[in-house]
C-alpha positions in Angstrom: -63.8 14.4 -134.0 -60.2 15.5 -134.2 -58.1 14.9 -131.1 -55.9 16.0 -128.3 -59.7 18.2 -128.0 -58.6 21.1 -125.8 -61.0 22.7 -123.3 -59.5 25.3 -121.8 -56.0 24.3 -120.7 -57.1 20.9 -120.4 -57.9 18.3 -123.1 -61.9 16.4 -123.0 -62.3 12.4 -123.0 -61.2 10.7 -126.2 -64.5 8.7 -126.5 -63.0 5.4 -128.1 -65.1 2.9 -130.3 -64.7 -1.1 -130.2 -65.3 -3.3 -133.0 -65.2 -7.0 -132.5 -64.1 -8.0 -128.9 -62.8 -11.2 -129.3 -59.4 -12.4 -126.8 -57.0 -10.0 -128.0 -59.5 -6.8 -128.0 -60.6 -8.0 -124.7 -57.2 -9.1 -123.1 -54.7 -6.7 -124.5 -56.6 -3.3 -126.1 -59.6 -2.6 -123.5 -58.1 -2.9 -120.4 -55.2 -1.2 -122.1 -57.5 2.0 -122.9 -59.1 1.5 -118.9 -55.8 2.5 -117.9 -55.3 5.6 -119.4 -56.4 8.9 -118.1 -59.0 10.4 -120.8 -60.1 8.1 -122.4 -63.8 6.2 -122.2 -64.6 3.3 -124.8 -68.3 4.2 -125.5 -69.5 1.6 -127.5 -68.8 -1.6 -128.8 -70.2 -4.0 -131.6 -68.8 -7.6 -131.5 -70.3 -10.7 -134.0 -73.3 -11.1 -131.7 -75.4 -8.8 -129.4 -75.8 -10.8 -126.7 -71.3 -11.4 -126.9 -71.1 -7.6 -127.3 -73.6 -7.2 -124.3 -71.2 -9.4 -121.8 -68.1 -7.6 -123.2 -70.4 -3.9 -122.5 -70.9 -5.3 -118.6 -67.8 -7.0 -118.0 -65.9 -3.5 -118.7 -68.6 -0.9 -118.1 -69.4 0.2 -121.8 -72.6 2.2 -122.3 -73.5 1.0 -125.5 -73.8 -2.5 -127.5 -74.3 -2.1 -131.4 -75.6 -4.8 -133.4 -73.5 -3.4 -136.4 -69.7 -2.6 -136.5 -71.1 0.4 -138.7 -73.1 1.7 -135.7 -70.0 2.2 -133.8 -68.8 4.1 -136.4 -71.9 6.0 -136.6 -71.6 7.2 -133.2 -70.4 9.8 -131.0 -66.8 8.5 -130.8 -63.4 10.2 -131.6 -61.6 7.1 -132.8 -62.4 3.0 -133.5 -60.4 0.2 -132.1 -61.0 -2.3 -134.9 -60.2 -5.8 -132.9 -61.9 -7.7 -136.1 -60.7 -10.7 -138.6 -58.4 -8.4 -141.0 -61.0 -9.3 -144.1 -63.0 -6.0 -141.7 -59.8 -4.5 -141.4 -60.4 -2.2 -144.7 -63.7 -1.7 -144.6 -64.1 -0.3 -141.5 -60.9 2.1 -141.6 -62.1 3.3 -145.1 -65.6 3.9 -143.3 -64.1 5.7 -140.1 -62.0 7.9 -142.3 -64.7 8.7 -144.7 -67.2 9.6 -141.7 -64.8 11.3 -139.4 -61.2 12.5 -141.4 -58.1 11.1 -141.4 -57.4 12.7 -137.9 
């Protein structure tokens, strides 16, 4: 989706995907979206389920992907990419082709 989304006079959630959650991600970016008014991380993918699981409870994330391409898949207005940078270009190229360039 393309964001600020406006309803009314008011704009709607920016619905946030994470991929890879690993001690920056989970130190420095999540709790750093939590803070902000608007804004809901809705998913997450991280190198194993059952990581991405505890990550998903620890912060209250609905949904655990077992693919970093799921979370792009989904219902989500942008991606936090918290991976290795070898992922770094694959997944922005994917974002962008699946969702625009904002």
């Amino acid at each position: 989706g393309n964001w600020p989304l406006m309803t009314g006079n008011r704009m709607s959630t920016l619905r946030i995907g994470i991929i890879g959650a690993g001690g920056n991600t989970v130190g420095r970016h999540i709790p750093g979206f939590l803070a902000l008014d608007d804004v809901k991380i809705v998913c997450v993918a991280n190198r194993t389920v059952q990581s991405g699981r505890r990550v998903a409870e620890k912060f209250g994330i609905q949904r655990v992907h077992a693919r970093w391409q799921d979370v792009i898949d989904d219902d989500i207005d942008a991606v936090c990419i918290g991976t290795w940078p070898y992922l770094h270009s694959a997944a922005s190229c994917r974002a962008t082709r699946l969702h625009g360039a904002g």
